[in-house]
Phi, psi and omega in degrees: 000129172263139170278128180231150180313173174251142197287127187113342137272143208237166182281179153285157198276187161313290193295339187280341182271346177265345158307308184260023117319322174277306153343297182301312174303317176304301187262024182024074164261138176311137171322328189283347193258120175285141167243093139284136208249122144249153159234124189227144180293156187237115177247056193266136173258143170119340207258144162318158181295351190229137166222149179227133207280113174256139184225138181232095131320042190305160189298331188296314175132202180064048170324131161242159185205146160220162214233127189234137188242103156176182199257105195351289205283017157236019178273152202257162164312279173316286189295343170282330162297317166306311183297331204258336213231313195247015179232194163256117183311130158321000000 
């Protein structure tokens, strides 16, 4: 028996498993460590209307998150390695 979404619920896209595919890569993380990929309105003035939120959960505890203001599928290699790797988790 195969699981099919409840109608009306969407799968995660393409782009969001290669976000948090890069993610996982970038930041060599372990099966054990959750990556969460959102995209949330952003009411900020000046910033796009969608921006998305990387959250890394290791089992141990200490959570990170960082906030990219644009929308998963436009974010680039290079700015997510730049988000992730040079700046301090949120």
């Amino acid at each position: 028996m195969y699981l099919e979404p409840r109608p009306g619920i969407a799968w995660p896209s393409p782009q969001l498993r290669e976000l948090k595919d890069a993610v996982r890569a970038l930041l060599g993380l372990d099966d054990d460590t959750a990556v969460m990929i959102r995209q949330l309105v952003c009411g900020e003035v000046g910033h796009p209307p969608l921006e998305t939120v990387v959250e890394v959960l290791p089992m141990d505890g200490g959570s990170h998150r960082w906030r990219l203001h644009r929308p998963a599928e436009q974010i680039t290699e290079i700015e997510l390695r730049a988000a992730l790797l040079h700046h301090r988790p949120s």
